[in-house]
C-alpha positions in Angstrom: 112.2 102.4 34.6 113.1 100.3 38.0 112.8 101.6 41.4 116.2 101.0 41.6 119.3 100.3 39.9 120.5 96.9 39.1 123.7 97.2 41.6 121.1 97.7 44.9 118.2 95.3 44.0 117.7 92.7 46.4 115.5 89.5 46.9 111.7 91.5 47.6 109.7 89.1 49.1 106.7 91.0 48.8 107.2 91.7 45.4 106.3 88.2 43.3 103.5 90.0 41.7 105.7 91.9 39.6 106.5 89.7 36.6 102.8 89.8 36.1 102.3 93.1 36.9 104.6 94.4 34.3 103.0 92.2 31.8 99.4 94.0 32.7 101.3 97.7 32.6 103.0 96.6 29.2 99.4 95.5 27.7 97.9 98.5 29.2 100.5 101.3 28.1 99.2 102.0 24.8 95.4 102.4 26.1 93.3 104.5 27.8 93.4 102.6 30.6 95.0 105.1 33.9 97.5 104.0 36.9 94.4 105.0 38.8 91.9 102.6 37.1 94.7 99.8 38.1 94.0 101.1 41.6 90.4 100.8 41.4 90.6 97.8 40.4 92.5 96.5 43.2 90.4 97.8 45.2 87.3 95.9 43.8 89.6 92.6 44.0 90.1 93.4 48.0 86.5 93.9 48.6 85.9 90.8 46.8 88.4 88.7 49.3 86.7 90.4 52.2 83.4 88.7 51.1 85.2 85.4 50.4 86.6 85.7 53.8 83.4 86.4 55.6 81.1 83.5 53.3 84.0 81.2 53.8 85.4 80.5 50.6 88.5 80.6 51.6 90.3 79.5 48.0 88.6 82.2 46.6 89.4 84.8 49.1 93.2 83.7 48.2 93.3 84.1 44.8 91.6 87.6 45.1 94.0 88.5 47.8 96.9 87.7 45.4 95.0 89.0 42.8 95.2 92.2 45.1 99.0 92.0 45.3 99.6 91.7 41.8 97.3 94.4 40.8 98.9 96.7 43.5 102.2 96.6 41.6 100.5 96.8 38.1 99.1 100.9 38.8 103.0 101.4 39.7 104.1 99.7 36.6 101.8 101.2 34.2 102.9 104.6 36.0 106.4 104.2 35.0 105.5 102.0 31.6 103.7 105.5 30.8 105.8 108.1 32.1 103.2 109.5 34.2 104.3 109.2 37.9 101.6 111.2 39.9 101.3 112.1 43.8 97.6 111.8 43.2 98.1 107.8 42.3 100.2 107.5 44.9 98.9 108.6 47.9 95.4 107.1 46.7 97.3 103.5 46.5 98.2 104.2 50.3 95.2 105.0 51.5 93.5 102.4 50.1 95.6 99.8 51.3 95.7 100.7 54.7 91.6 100.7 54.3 91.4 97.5 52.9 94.0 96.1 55.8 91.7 97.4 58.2 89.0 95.4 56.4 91.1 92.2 55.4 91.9 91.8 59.4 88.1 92.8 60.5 86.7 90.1 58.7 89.0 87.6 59.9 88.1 89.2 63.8 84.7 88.5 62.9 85.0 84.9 61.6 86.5 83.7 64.4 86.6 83.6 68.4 88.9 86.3 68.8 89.3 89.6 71.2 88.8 92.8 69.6 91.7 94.2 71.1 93.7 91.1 69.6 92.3 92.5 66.5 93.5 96.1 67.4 97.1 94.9 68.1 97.2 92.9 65.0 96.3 95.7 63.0 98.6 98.4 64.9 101.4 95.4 63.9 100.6 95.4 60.9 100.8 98.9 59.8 104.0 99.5 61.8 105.8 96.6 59.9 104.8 97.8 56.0 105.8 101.4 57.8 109.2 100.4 58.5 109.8 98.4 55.6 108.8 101.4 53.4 110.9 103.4 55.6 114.1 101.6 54.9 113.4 100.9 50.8 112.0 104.7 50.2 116.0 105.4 52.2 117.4 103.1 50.1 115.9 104.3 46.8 117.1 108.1 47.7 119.8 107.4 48.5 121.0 105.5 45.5 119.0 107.8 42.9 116.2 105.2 42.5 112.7 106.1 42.3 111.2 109.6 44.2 107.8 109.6 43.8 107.8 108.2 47.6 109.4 110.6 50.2 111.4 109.7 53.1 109.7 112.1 55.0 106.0 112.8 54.2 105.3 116.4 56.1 104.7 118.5 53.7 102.4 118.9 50.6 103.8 117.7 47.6 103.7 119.7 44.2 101.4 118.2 42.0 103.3 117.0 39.1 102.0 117.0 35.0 99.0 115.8 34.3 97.6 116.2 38.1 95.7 118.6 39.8 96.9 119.9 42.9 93.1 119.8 45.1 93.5 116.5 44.1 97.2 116.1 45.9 96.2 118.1 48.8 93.3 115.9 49.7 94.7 112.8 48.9 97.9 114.3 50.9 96.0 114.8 54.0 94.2 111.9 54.1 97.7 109.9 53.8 98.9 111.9 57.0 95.7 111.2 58.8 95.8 107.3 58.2 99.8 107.2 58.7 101.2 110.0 60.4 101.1 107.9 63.6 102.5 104.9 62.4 105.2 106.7 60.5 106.0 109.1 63.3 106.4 106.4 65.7 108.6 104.2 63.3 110.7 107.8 62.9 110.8 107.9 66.9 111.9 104.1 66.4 114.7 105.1 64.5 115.3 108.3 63.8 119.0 107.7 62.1 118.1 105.6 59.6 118.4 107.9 56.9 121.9 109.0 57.9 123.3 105.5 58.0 125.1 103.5 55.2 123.5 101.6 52.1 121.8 98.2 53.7 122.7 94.6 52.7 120.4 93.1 50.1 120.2 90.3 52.9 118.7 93.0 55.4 116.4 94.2 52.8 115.6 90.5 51.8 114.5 90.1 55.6 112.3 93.1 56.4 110.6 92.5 53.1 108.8 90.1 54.8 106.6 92.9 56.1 106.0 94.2 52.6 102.2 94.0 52.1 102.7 91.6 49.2 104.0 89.0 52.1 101.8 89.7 54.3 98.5 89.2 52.1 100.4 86.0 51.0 100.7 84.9 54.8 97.1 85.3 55.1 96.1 83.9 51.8 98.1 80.3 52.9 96.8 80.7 56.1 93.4 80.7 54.7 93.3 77.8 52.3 95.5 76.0 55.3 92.4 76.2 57.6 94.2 78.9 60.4 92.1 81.4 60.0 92.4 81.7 64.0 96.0 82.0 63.9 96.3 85.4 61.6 96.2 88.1 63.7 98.0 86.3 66.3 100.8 85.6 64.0 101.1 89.1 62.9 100.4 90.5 66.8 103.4 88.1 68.1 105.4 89.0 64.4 106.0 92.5 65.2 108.6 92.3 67.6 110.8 91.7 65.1 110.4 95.3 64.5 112.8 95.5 67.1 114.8 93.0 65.9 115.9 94.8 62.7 115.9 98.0 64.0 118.5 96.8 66.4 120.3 95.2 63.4 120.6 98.3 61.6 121.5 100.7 64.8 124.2 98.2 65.9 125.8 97.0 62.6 124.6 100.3 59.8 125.4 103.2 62.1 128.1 105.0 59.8 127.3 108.2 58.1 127.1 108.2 54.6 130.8 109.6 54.1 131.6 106.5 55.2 129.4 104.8 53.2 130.2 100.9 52.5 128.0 98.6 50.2 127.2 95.3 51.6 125.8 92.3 49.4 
């Protein structure tokens, strides 16, 4: 099952782990292994990079980065391979990625001669890219009857579907809102329309998928191996304005209602 059907998928830049992460969810799917143990794994593979990072071994830091990436659409895969979407995977997925950004960004703060605001900012960038990106593919995927596990709008406590418990949902649930309910309230205050507006260009989605996480561990894993380490959380700092820039894109070119709706490839 894809996240979306063949008519509305566009070019993901963030998504070139996904070849290989459908190969691990196909070898997986008749195992014992769980969408959550996928998770756990990626979240070894992250702590690794941050060591590589801080002992400077950069090429190694890279490859477990990507490694990251990859394995970060494998517990996704394996979900859907199985049958067995959960709100439990899901929210744990979020929460440990925006741990492990917090980390990935630390450890470059503390390798080089940096302000610690600088490494605030970067952060705060970040977050609020991946935010909006989500923001306009989970709007995309409703509105075209792709995958729901993701919600638009993430205020309330889901259900906990088969196979979950629902303690499991709640806490997992509130630990999401805690880590993003800033970012994605301020992206909402950003713009608030965006679900009412028409069906995006691939070539829109194309673009903002450059904030994808998948892109932006890539951009760091280059950087890395390329020896500007220094230049990271500038980069992504200086980066976000184009936040504004396809926001303002959408408000002054998508602004028509969905009975209005037109399709643009």
């Amino acid at each position: 099952m894809s996240k979306l059907p063949k008519k509305y998928k566009f070019v993901d830049l963030s998504d070139y782990g996904r070849p290989i992460a459908k190969v691990i969810a196909n070898q997986l799917k008749n195992t014992s292994f769980t969408p959550i143990h996928v998770t756990i794994a990626f979240i070894i593979s992250g702590l690794i990079a941050i060591y590589c990072i801080i002992q400077g071994y950069f090429w190694l830091a890279a490859f477990f980065l990507l490694l990251k990436s990859i394995l970060d659409a494998a517990d996704g895969e394996l979900a859907r391979v199985k049958q067995k979407p959960s709100y439990t995977g899901r929210y744990l997925d979020s929460v440990a990625d925006i741990i492990l950004n917090a980390l990935f960004l630390f450890s470059l703060w503390y390798i080089t001669d940096t302000s610690l605001w600088l490494y605030l900012l970067a952060f705060i960038g970040l977050q609020l890219q991946g935010t909006l990106y989500n923001y306009y593919y989970v709007i995309l995927r409703t509105n075209v009857s792709g995958d729901t596990t993701s919600r638009v709008f993430e205020n309330k406590t889901p259900i906990a579907l088969e196979g979950e418990k629902q303690k499991h949902v709640n806490i997992l649930f509130g630990l999401y809102k805690l880590c993003y309910g800033a970012f994605d309230k301020t992206i909402y205050a950003f713009d608030s329309n965006a679900p009412k507006g028409i069906v995006l260009p691939n070539w829109l989605m194309t673009s903002v998928s450059t904030f994808g996480l998948g892109f932006q561990l890539l951009v760091i894993a280059v950087m890395l191996v390329l020896d500007l380490k220094a230049f990271i959380l500038p980069f992504f700092s200086v980066y976000s304005v184009m936040i504004f820039v396809f926001i303002g894109i959408r408000k002054f070119f998508f602004q028509d209602l969905k009975g209005n709706e037109k399709i643009y490839n």
